[in-house]
The first five atom37 places (N, CA, C, CB, O) and aatype in JSON, in Angstrom:
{
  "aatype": [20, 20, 20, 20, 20, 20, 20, 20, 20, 20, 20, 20, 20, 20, 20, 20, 20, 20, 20, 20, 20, 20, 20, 20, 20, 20, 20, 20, 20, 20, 20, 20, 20, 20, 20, 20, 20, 20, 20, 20, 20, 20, 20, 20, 20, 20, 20, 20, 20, 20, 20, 20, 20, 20, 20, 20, 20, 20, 20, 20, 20, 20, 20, 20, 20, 20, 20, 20, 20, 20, 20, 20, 20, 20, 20, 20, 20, 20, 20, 20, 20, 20, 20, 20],
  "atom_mask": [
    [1, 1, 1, 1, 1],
    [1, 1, 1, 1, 1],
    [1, 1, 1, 1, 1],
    [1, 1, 1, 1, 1],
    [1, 1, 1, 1, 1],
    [1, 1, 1, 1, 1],
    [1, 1, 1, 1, 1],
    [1, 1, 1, 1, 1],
    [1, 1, 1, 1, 1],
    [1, 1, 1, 1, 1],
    [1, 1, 1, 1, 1],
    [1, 1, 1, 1, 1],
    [1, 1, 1, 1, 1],
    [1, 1, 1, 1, 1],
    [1, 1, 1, 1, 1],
    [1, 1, 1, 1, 1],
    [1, 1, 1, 1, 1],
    [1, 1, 1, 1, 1],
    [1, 1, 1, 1, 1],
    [1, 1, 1, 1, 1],
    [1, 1, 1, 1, 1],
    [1, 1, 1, 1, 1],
    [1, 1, 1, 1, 1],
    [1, 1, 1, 1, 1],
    [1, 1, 1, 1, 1],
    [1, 1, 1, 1, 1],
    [1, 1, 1, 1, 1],
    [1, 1, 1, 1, 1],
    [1, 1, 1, 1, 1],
    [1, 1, 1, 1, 1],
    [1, 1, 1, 1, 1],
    [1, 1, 1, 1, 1],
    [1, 1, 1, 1, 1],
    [1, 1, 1, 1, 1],
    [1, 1, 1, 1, 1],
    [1, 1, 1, 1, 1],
    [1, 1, 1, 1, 1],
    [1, 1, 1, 1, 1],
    [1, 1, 1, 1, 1],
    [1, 1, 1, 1, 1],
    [1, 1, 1, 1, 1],
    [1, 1, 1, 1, 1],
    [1, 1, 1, 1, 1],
    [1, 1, 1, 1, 1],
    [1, 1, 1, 1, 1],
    [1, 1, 1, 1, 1],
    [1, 1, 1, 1, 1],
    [1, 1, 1, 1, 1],
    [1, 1, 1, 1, 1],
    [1, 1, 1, 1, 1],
    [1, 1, 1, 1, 1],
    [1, 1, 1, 1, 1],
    [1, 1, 1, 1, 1],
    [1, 1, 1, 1, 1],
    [1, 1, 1, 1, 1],
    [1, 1, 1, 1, 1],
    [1, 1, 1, 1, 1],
    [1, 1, 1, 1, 1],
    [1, 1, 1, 1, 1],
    [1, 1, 1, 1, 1],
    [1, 1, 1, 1, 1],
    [1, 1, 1, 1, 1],
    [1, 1, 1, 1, 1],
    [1, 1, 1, 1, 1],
    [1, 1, 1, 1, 1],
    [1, 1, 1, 1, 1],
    [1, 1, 1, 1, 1],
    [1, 1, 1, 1, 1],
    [1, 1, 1, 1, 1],
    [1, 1, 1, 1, 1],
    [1, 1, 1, 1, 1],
    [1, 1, 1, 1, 1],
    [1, 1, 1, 1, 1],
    [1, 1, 1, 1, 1],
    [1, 1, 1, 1, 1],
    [1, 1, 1, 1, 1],
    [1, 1, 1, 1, 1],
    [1, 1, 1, 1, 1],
    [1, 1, 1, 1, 1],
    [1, 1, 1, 1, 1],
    [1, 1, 1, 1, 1],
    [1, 1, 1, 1, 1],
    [1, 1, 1, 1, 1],
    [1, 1, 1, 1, 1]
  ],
  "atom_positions": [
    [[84.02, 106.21, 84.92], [83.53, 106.15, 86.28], [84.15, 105.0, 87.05], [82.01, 106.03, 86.28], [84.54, 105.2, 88.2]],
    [[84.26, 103.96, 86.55], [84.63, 102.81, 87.4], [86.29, 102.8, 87.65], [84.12, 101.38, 86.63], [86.77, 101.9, 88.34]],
    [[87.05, 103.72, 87.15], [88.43, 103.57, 87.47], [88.76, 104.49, 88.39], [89.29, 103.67, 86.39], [89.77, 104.43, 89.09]],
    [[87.83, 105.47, 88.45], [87.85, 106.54, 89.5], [86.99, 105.75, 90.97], [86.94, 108.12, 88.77], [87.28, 106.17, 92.09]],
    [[86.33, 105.02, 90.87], [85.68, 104.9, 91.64], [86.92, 103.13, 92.11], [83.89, 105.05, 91.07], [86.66, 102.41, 93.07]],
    [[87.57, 102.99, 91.58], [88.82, 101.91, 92.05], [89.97, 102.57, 92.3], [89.25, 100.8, 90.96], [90.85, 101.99, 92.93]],
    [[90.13, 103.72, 91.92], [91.37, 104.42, 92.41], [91.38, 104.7, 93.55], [91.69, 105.48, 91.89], [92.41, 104.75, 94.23]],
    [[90.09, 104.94, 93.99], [89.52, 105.59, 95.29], [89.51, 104.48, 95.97], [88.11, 106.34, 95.29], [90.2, 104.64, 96.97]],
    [[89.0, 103.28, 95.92], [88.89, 102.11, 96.71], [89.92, 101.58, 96.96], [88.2, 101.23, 96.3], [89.79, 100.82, 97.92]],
    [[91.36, 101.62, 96.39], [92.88, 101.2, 96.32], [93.58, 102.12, 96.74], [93.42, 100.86, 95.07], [94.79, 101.93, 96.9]],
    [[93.03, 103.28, 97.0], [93.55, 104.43, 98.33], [92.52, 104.48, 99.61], [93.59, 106.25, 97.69], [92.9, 105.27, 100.48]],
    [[91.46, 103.9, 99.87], [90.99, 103.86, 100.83], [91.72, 102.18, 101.63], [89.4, 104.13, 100.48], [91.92, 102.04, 102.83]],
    [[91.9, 101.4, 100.86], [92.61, 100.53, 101.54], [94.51, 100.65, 101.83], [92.18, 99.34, 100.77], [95.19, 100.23, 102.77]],
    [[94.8, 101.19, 100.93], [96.5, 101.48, 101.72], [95.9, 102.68, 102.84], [98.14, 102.36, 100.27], [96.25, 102.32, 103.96]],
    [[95.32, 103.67, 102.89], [95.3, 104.28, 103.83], [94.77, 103.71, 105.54], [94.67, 105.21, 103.25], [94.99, 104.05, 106.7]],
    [[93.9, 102.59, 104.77], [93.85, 102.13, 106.04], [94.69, 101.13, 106.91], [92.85, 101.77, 106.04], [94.93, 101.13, 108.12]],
    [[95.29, 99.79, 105.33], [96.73, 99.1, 106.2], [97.52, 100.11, 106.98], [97.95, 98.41, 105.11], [97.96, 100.01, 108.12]],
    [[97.61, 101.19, 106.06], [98.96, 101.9, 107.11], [98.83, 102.4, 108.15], [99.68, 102.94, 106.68], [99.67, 102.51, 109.04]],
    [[97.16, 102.94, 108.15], [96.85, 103.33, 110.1], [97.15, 101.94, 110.65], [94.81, 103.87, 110.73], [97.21, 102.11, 111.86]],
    [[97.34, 100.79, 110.41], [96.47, 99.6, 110.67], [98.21, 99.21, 111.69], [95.67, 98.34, 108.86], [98.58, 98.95, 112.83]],
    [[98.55, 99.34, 110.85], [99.86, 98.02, 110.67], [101.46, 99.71, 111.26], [100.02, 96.98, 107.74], [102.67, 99.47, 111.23]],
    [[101.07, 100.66, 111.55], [101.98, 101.61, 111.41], [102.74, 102.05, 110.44], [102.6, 101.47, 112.05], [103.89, 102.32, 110.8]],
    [[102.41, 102.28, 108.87], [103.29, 101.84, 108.09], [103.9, 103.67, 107.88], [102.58, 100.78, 106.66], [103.2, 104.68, 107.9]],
    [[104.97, 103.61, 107.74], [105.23, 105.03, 107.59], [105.77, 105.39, 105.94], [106.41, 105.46, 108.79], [105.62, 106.47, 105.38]],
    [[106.41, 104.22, 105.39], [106.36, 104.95, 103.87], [106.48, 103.39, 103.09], [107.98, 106.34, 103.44], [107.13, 102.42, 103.47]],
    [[105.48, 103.55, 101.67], [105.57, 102.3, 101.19], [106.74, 102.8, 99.99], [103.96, 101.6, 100.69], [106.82, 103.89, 99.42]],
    [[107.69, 101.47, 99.82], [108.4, 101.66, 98.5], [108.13, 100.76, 97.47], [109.77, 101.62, 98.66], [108.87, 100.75, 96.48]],
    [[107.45, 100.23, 97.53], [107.1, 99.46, 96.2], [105.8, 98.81, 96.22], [108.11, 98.37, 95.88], [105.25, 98.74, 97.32]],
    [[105.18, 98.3, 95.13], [103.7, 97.48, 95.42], [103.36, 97.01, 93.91], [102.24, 98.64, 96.15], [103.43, 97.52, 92.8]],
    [[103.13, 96.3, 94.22], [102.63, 95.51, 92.72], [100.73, 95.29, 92.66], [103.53, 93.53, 92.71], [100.14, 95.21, 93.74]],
    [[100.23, 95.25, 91.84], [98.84, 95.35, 92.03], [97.9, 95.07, 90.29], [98.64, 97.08, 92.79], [97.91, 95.57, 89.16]],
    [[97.25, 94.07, 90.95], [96.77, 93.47, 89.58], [94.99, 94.17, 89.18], [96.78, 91.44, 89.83], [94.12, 94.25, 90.05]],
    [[94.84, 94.48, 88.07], [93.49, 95.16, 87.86], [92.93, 94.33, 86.39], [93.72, 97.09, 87.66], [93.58, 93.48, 85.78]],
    [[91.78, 94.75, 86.09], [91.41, 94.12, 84.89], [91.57, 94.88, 83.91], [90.23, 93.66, 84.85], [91.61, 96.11, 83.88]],
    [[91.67, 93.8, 82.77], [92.18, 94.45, 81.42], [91.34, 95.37, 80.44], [92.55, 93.37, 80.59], [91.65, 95.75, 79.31]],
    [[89.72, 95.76, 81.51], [89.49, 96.77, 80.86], [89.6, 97.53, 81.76], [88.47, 96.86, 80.17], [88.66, 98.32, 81.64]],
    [[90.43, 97.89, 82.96], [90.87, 99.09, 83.2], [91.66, 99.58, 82.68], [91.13, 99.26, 84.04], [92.41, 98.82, 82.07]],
    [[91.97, 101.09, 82.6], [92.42, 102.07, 82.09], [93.66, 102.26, 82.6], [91.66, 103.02, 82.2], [94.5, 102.61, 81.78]],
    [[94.05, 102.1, 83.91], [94.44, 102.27, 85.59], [95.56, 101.51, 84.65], [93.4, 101.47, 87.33], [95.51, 100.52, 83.92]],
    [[97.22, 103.0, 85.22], [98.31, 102.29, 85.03], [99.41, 102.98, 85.59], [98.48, 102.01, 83.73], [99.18, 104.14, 85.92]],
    [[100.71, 102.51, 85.81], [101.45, 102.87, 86.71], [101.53, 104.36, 86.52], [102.65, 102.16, 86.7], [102.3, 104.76, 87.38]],
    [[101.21, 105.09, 85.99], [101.45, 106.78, 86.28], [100.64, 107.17, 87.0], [101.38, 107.78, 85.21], [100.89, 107.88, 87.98]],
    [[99.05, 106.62, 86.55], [97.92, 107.17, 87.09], [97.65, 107.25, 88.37], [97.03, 106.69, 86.68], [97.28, 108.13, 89.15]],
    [[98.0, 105.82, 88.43], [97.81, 105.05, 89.96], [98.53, 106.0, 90.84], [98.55, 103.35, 90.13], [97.98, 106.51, 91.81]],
    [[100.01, 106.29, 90.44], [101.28, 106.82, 91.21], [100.47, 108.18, 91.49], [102.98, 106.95, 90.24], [100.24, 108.47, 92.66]],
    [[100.02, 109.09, 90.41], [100.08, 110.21, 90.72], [98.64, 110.6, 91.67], [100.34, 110.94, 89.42], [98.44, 111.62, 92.33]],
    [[97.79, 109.45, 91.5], [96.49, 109.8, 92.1], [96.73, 109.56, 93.74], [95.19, 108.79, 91.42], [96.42, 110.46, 94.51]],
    [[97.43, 108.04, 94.36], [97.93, 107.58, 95.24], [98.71, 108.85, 95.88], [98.6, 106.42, 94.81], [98.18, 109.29, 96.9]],
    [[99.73, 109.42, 95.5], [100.82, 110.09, 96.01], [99.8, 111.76, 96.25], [102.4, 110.01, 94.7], [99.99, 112.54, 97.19]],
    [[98.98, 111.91, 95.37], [98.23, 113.15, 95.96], [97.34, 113.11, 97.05], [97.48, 113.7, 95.06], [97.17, 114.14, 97.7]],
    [[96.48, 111.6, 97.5], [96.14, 111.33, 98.15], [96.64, 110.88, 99.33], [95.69, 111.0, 97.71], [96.11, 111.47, 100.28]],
    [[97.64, 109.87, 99.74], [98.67, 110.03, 100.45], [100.21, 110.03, 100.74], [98.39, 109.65, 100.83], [101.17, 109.27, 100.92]],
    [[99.8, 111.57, 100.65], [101.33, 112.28, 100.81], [102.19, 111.73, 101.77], [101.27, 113.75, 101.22], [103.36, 111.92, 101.45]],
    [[102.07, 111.15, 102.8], [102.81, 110.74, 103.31], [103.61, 109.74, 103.48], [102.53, 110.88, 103.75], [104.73, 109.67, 104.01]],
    [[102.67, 108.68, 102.81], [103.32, 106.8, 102.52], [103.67, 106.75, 101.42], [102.3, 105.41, 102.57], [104.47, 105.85, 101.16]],
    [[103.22, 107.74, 100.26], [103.84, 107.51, 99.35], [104.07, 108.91, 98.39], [103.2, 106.39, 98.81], [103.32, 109.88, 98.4]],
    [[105.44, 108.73, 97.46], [106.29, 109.5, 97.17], [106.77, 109.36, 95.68], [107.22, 109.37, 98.09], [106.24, 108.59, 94.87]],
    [[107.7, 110.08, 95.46], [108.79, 109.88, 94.16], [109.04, 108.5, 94.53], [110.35, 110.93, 94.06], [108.47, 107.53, 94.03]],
    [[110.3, 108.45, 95.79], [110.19, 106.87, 96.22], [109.53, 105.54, 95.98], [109.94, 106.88, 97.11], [110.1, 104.51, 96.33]],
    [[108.59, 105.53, 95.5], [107.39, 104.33, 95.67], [107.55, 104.18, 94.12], [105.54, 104.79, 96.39], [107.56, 105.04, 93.24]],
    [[107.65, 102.89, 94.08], [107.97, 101.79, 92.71], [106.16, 101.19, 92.52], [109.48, 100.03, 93.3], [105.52, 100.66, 93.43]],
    [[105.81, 101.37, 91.58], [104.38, 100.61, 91.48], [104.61, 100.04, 90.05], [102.85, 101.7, 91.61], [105.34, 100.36, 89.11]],
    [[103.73, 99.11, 90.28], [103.9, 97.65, 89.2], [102.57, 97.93, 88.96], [104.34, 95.81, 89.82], [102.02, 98.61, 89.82]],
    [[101.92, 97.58, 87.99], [100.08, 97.51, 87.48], [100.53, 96.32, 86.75], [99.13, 99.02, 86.29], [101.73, 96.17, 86.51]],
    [[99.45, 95.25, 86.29], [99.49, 94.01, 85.92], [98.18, 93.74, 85.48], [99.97, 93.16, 86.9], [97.44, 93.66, 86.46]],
    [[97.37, 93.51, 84.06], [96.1, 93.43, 83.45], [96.24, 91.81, 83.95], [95.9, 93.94, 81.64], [97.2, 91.06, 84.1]],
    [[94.79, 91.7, 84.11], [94.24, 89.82, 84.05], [93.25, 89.8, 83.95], [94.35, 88.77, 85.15], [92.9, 90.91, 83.57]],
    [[92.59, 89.28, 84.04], [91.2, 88.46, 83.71], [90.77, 88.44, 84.87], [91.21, 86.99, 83.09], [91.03, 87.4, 85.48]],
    [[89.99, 89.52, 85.61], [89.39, 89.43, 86.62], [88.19, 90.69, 86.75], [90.44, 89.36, 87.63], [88.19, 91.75, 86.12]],
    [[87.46, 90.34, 87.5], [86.44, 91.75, 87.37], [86.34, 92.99, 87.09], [86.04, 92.03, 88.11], [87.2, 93.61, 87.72]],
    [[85.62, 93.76, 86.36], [86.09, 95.12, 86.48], [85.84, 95.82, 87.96], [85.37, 95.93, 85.37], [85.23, 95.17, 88.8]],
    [[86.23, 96.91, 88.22], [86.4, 97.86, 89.49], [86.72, 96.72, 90.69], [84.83, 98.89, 89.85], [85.97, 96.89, 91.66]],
    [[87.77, 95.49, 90.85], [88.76, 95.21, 91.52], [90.36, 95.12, 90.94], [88.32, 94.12, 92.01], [90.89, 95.14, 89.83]],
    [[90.77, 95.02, 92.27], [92.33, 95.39, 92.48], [92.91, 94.16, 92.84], [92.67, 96.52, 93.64], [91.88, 93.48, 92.88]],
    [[93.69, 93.49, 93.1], [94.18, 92.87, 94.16], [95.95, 93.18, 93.98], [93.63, 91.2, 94.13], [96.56, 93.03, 92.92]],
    [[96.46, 93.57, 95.11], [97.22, 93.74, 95.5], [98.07, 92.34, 96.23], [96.8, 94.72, 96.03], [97.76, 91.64, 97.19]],
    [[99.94, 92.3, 94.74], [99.76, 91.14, 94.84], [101.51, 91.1, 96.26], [99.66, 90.24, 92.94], [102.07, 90.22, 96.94]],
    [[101.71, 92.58, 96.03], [103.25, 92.64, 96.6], [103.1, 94.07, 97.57], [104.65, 92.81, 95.1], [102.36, 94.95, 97.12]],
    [[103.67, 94.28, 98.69], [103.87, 95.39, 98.96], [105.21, 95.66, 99.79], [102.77, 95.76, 99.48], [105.53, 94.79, 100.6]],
    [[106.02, 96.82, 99.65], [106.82, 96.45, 100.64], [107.08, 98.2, 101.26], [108.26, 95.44, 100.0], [107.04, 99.28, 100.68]],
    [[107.34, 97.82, 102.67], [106.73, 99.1, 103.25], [108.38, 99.6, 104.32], [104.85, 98.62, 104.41], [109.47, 99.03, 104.46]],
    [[107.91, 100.71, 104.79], [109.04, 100.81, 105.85], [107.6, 101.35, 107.02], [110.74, 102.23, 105.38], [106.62, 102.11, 106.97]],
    [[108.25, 100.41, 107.97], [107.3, 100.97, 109.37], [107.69, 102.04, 110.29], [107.13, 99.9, 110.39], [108.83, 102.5, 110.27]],
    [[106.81, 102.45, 111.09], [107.65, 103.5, 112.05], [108.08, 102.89, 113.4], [106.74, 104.84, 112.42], [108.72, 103.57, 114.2]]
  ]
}
């Protein structure tokens, strides 16, 4: 439950930088979670990219990174985007 319910919270926030900021496609992002999440660069990619199809793609490089920090947060430590 809690990785679904952070997958969702780490696509409700890129979806909203990118209304935010105009972002039209991200290519890379690095993003740190805790080491009892499950959450890893395929998952992330494939859950992200079904959710938004548009910022992100085959294109998009994602990094996942375990630490010592709460379960069901993210922090997002890199992103790099192309704007419109």
């Amino acid at each position: 439950m809690g990785d679904v319910y952070l997958l969702n919270k780490i696509d409700t926030f890129l979806k909203e930088i990118c209304t935010d900021r105009n972002i039209k496609k991200i290519n890379q992002m690095s993003i740190v979670v805790s080491k009892q999440s499950h959450i890893h660069e395929a998952n992330l990619h494939e859950h992200l990219k079904k959710h938004n199809v548009s910022v992100i793609g085959d294109w998009t490089s994602i990094d996942v990174k375990k630490d010592e920090i709460p379960p069901e947060t993210a922090i997002v430590t890199n992103i790099e985007v192309d704007y419109e």
